[in-house]
MMTF fields as JSON, N, C-alpha, C and O atoms, coordinates in Angstrom:
{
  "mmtfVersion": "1.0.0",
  "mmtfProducer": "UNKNOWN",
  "numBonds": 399,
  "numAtoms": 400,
  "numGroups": 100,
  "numChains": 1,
  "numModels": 1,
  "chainsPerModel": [1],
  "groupsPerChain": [100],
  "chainIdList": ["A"],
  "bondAtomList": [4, 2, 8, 6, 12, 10, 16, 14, 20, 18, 24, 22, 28, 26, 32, 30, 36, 34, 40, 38, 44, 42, 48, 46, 52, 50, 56, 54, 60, 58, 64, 62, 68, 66, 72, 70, 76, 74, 80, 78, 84, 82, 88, 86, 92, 90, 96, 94, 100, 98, 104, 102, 108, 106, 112, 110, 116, 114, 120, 118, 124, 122, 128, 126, 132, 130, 136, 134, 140, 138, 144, 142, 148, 146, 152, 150, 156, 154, 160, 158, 164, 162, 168, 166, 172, 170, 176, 174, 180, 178, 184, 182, 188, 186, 192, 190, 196, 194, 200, 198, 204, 202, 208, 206, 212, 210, 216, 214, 220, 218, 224, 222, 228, 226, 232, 230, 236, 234, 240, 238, 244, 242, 248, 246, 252, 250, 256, 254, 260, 258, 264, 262, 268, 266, 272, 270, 276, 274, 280, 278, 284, 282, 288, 286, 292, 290, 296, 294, 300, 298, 304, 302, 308, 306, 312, 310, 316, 314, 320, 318, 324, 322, 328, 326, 332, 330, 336, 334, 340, 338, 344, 342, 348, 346, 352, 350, 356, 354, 360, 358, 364, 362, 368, 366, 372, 370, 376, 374, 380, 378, 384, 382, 388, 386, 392, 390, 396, 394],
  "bondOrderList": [1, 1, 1, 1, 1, 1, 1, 1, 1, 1, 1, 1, 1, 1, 1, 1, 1, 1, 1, 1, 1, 1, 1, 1, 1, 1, 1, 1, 1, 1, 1, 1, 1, 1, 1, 1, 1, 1, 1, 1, 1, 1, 1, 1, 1, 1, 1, 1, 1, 1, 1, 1, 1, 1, 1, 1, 1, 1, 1, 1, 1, 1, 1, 1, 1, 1, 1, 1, 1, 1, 1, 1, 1, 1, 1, 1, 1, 1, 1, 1, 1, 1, 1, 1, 1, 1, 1, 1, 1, 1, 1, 1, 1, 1, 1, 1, 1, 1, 1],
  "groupList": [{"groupName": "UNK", "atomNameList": ["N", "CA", "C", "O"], "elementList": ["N", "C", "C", "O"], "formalChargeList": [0, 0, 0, 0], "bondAtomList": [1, 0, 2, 1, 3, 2], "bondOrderList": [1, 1, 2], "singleLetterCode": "X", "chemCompType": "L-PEPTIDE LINKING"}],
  "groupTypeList": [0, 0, 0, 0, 0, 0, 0, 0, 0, 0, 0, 0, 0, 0, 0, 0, 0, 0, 0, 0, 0, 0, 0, 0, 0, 0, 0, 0, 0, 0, 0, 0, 0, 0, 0, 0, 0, 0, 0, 0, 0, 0, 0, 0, 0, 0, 0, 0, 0, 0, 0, 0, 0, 0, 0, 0, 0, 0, 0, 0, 0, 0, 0, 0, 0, 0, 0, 0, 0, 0, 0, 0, 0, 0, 0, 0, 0, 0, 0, 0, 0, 0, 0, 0, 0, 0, 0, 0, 0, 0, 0, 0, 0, 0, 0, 0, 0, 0, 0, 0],
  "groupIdList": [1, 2, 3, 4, 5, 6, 7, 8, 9, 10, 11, 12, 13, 14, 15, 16, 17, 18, 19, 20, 21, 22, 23, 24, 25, 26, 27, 28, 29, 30, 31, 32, 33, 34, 35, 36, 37, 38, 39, 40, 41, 42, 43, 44, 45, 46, 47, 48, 49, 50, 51, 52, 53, 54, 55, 56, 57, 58, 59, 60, 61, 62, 63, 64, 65, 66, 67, 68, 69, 70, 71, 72, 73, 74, 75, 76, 77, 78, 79, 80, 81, 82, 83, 84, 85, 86, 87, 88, 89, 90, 91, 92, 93, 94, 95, 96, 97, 98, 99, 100],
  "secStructList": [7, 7, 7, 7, 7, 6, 6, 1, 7, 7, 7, 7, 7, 7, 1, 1, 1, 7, 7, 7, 7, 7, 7, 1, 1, 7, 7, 1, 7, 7, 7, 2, 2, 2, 2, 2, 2, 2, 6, 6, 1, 1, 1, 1, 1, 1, 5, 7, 2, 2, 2, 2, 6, 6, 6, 6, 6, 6, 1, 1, 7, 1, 2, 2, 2, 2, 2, 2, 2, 2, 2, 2, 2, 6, 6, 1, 1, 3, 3, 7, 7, 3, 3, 7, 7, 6, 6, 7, 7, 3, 3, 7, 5, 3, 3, 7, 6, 6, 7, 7],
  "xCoordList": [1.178, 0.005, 0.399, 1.071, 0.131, 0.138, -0.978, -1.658, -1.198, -1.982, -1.797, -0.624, -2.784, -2.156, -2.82, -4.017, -2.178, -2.397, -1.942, -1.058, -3.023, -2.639, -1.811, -1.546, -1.49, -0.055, 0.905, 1.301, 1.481, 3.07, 3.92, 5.115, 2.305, 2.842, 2.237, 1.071, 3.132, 2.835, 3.184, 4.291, 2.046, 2.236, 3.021, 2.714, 3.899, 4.51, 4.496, 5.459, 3.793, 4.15, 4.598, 4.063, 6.368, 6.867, 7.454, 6.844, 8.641, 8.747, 10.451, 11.304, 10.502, 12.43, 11.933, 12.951, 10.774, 10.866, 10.496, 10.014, 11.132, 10.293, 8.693, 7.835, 8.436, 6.665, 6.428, 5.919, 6.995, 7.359, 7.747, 8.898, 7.28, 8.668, 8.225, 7.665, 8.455, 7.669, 8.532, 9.739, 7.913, 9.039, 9.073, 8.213, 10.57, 11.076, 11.68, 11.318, 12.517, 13.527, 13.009, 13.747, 11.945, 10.927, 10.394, 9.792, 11.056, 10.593, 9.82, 10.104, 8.962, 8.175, 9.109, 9.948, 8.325, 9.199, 11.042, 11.567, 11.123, 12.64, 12.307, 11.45, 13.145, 13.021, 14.196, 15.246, 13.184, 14.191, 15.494, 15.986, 16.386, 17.104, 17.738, 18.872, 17.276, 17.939, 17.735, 18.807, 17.063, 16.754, 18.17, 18.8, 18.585, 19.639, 20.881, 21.879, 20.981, 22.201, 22.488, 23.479, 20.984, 21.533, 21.628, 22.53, 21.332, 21.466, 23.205, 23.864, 23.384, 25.19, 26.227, 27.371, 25.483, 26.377, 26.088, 26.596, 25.373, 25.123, 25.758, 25.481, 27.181, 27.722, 29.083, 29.823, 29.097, 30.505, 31.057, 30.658, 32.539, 33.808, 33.038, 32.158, 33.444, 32.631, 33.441, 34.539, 31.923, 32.691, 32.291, 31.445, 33.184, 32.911, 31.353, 30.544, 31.115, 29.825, 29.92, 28.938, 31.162, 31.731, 32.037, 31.978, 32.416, 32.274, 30.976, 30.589, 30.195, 28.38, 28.121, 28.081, 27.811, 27.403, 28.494, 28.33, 29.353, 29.831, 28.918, 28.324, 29.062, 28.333, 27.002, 26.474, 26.065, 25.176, 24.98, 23.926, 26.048, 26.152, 25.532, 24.897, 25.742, 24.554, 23.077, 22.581, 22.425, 20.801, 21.048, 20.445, 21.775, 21.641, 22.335, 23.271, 22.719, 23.342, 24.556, 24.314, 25.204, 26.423, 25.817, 26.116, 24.953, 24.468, 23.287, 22.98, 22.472, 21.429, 21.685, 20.961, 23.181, 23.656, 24.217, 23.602, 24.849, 25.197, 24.24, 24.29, 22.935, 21.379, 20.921, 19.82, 20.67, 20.481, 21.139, 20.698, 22.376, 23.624, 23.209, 23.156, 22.96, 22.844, 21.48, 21.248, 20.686, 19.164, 18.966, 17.972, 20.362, 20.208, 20.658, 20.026, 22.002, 22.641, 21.769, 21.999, 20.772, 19.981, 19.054, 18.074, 18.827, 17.343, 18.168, 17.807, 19.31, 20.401, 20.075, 19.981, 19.94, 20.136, 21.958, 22.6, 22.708, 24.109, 24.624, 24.011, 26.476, 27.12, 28.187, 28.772, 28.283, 30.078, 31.668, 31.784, 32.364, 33.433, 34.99, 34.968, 35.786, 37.04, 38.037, 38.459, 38.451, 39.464, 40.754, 40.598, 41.996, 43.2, 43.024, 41.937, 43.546, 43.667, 44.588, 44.421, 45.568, 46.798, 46.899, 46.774, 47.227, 47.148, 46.143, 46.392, 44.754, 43.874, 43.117, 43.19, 42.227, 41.286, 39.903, 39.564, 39.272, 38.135, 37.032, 37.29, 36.052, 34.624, 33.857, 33.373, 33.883, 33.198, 31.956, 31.736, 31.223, 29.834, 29.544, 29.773, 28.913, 28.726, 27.025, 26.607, 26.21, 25.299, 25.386, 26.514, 24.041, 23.878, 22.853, 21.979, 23.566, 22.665, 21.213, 20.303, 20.988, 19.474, 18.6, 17.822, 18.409, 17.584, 16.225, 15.379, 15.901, 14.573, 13.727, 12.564],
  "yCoordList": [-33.07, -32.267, -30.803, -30.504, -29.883, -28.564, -27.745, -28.193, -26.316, -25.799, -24.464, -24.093, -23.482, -22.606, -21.53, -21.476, -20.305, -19.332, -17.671, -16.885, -17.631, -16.208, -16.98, -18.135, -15.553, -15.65, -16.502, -17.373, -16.328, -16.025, -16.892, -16.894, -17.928, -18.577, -20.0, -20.026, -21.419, -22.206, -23.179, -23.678, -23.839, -24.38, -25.632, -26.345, -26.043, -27.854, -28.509, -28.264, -29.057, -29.846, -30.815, -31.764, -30.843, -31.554, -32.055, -32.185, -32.303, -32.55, -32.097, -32.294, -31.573, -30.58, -29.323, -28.734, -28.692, -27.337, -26.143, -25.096, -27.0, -26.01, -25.673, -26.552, -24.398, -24.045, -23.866, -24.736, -22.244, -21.685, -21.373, -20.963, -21.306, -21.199, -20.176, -20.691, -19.119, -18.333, -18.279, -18.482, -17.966, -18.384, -17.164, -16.331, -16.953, -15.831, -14.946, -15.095, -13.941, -13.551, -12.304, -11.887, -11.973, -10.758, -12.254, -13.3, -11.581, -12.597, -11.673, -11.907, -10.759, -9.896, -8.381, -7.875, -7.974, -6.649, -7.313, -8.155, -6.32, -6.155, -5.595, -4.734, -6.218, -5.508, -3.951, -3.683, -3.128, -2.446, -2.486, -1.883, -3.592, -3.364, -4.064, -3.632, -5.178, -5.333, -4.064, -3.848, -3.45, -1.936, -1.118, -0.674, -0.993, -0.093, -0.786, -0.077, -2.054, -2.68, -2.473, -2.107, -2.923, -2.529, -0.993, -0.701, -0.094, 1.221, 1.816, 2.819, 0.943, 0.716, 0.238, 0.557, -0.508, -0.865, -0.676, -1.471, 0.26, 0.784, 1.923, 3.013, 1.396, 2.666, 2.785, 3.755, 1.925, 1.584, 0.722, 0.29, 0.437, -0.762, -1.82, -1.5, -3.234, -4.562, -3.995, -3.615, -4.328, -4.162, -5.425, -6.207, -5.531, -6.622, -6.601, -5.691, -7.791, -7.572, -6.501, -5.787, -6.339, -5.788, -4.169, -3.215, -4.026, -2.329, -2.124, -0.963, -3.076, -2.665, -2.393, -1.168, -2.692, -2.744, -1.513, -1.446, -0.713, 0.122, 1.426, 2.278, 1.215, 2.267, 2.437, 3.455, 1.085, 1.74, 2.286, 2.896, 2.229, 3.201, 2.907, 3.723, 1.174, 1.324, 0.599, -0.091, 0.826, 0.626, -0.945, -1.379, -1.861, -3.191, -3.827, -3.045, -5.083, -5.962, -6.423, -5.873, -6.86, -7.669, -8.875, -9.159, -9.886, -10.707, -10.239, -10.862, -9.351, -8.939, -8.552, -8.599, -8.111, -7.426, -9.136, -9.311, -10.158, -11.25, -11.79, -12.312, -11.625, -12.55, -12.026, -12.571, -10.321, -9.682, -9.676, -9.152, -10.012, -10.295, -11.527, -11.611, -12.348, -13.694, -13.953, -14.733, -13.074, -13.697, -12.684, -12.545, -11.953, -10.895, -12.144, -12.862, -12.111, -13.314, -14.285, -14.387, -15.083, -16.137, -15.396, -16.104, -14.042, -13.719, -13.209, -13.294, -12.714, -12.93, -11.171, -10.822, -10.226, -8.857, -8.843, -7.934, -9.723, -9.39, -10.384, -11.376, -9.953, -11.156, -11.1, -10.136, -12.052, -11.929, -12.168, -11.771, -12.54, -12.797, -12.527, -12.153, -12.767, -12.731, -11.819, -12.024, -10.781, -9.883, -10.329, -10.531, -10.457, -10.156, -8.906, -8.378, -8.38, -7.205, -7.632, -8.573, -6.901, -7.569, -8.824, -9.287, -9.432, -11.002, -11.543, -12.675, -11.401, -11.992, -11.887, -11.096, -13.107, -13.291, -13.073, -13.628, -12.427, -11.502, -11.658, -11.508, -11.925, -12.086, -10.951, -10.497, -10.498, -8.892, -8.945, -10.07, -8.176, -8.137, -6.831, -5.785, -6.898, -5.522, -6.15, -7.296, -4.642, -4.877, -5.561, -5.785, -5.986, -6.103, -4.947, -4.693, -4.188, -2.434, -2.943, -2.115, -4.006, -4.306, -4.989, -5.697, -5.069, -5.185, -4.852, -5.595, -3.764, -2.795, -3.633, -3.287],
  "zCoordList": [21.406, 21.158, 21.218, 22.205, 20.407, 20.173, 19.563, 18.64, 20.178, 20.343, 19.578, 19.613, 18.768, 18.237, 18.741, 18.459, 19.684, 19.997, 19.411, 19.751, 18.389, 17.464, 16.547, 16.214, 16.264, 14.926, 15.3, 14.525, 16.748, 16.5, 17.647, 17.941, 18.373, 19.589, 19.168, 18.777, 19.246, 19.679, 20.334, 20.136, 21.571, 22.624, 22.543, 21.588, 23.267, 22.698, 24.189, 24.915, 24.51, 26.076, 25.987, 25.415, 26.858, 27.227, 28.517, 29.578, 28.298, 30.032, 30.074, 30.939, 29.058, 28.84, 29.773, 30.136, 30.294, 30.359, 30.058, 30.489, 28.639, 27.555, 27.568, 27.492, 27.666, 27.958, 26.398, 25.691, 25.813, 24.95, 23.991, 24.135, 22.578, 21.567, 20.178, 19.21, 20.205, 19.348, 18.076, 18.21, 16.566, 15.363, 15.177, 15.462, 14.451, 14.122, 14.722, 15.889, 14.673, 15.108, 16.321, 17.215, 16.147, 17.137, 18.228, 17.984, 19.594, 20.07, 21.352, 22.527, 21.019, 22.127, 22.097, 21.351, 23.535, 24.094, 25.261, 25.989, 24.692, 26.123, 27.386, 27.585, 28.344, 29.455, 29.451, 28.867, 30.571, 30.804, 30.459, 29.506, 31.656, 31.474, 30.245, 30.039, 29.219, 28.337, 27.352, 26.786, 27.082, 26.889, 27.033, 26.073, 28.534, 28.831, 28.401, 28.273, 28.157, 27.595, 26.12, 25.488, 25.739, 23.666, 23.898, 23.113, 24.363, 24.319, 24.895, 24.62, 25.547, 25.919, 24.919, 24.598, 24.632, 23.696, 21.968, 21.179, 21.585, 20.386, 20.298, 20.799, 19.205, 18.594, 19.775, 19.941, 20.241, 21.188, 20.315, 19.233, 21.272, 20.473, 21.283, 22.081, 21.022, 21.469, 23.82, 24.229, 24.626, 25.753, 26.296, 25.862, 27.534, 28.587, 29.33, 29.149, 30.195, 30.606, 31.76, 31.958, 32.605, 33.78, 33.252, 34.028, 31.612, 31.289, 30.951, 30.815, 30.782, 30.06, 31.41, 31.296, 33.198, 34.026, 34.649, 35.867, 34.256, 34.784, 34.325, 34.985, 32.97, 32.091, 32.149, 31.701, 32.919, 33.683, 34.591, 34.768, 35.548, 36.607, 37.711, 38.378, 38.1, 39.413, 39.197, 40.088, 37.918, 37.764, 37.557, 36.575, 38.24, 37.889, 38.457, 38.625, 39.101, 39.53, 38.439, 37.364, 38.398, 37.25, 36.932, 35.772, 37.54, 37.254, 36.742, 35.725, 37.061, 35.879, 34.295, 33.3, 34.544, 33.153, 32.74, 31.688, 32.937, 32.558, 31.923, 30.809, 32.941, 31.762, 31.588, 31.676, 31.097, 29.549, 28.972, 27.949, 28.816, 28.057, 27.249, 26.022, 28.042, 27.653, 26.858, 25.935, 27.499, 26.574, 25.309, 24.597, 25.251, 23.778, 22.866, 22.093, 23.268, 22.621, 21.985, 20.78, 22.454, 22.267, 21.781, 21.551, 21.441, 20.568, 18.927, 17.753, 19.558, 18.01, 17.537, 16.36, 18.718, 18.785, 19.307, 18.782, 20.217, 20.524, 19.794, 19.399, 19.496, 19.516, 20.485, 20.979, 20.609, 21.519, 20.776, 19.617, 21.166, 20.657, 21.852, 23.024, 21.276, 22.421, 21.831, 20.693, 22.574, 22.847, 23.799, 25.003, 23.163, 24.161, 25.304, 25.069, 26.207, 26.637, 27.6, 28.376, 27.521, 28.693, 28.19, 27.056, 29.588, 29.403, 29.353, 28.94, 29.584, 29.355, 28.089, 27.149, 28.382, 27.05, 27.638, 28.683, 27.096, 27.896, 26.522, 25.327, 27.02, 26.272, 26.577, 27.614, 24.992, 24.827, 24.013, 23.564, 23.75, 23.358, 22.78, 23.387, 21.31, 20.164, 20.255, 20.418, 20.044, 19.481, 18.064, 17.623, 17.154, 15.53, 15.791, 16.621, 14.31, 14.152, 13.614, 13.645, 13.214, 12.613, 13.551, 12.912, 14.799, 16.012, 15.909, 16.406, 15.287, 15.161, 14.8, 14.593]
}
């Protein structure tokens, strides 16, 4: 059973979890701090989650910057990808310039 609320939301009850599922690629407002992350990383080289949380300077935990990292990713405003550096293989993250 599903329910239609407005345009741009509809309800699906199950028992996955899932409450939620809005269509299309605008999926609401950002928080703050995913705010201060696309703003970090717009118009930079692709950085780590550990240089995005330096370059904020403090206004966030590393695990806060990990799941705005992560829920950009899944709204399909970031991508990631893998960089050598030294010896390691390090997972870095670029904005996409068409977000707006």
């Amino acid at each position: 059973m599903a329910s239609t609320l407005g345009r741009d939301y509809v309800v699906v009850i199950t028992g996955t979890g899932i409450k939620e599922y809005r269509v299309g690629r605008e999926l609401g407002g950002l928080t703050k701090l995913q705010e201060a992350v696309l703003g970090v990383l717009e118009g930079s080289r692709p950085l780590t989650a550990y240089e995005v949380w330096e370059r904020l300077g403090g206004a966030a935990t590393i695990q806060g910057v990990y799941k705005a990292l992560n829920s950009l990713v899944r709204r399909g405003l970031v991508v990631f990808g893998y960089e050598i550096r030294g010896n390691r293989k390090v997972r870095v993250y670029r904005s996409l310039s068409n977000y707006k």
